[in-house]
C-alpha positions in Angstrom: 0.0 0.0 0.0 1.2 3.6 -0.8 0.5 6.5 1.9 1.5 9.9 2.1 4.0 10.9 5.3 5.7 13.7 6.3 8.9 14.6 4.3 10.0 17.9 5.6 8.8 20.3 7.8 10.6 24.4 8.3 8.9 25.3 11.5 7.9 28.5 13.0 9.2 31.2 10.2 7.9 34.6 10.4 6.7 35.9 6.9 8.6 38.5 5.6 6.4 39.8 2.7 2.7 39.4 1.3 2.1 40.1 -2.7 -1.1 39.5 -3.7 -0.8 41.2 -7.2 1.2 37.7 -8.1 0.7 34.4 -10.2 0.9 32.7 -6.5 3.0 30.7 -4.7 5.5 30.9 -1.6 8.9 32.6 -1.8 11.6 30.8 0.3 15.2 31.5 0.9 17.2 29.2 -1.0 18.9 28.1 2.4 15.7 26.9 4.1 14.4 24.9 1.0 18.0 23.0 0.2 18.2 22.6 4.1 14.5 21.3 4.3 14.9 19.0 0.9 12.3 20.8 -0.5 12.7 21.9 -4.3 11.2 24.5 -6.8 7.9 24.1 -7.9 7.2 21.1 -4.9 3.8 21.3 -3.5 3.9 22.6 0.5 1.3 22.8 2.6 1.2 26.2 5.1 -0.6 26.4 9.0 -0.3 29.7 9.6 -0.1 29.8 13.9 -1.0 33.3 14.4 -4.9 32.4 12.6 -5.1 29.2 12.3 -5.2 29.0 8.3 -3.7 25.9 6.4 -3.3 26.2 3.0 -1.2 24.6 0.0 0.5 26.2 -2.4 4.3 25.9 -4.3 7.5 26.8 -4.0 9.3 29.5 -5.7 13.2 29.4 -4.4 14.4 32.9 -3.2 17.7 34.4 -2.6 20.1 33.0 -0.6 20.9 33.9 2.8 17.9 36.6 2.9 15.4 35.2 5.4 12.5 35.5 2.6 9.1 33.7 3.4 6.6 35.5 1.0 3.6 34.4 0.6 1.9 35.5 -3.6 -1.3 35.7 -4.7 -4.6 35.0 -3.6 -2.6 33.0 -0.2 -1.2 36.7 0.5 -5.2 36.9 2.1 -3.7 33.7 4.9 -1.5 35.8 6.6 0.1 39.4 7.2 3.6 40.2 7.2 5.2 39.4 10.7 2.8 36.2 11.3 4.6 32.7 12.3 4.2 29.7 9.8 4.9 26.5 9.5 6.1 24.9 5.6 5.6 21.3 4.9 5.8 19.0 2.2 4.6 15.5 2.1 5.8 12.3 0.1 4.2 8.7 -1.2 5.9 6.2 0.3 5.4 1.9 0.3 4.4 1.4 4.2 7.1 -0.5 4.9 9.7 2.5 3.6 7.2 5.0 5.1 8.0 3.0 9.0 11.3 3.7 8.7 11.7 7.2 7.3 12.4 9.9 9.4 11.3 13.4 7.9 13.7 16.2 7.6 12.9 18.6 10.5 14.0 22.6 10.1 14.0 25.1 13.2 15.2 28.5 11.8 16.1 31.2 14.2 13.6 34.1 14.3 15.2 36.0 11.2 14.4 32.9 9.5 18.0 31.9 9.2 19.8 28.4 9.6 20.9 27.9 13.6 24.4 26.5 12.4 
């Protein structure tokens, strides 16, 4: 049997910008998304902590190094600049391979930068 698990998870960013006059999509540092296994163009799915709003969306790689979580488009509505959210993505996996995987787990520091 195939199920769906927890691949990676970049927990408790702050978002940096909201552009709703955009295709869609979420921006993310280049860091956070190598770090998190995560590539360009993957599906994510967003819980947004300060209101409670989970939404899914995908992933546009942003600069390196700059701390960027934007959020475009129509899911620019889900959250205001400021608010703490947390990025996953999900992956199919045979049952027996999904027992033993173990998801890749990010915890930025509050500028949304890799705690070396």
């Amino acid at each position: 049997m195939i199920i769906e698990i927890l691949k990676s998870k970049i927990h408790r960013v702050k978002v940096t910008q909201a552009e709703l006059n955009y295709v869609g999509s979420i921006t993310i540092d280049e860091d956070l998304i190598e770090a998190a296994n995560i590539i360009p163009n993957e599906k994510v799915q967003i819980v947004n902590n300060n209101n409670g709003a989970r939404f899914e969306t995908y992933v546009i790689k942003g600069e390196r190094g700059s701390g960027t979580v934007c959020l475009n488009g129509a899911t620019a509505r889900l959250a205001q600049v400021g608010d703490v959210v947390i990025i996953m993505s999900y992956a199919y996996m045979e049952t027996e391979e999904a027992r033993n995987y173990e998801p890749i787990l990010i915890f930025p520091d509050g500028d949304n930068k890799l705690i070396k």
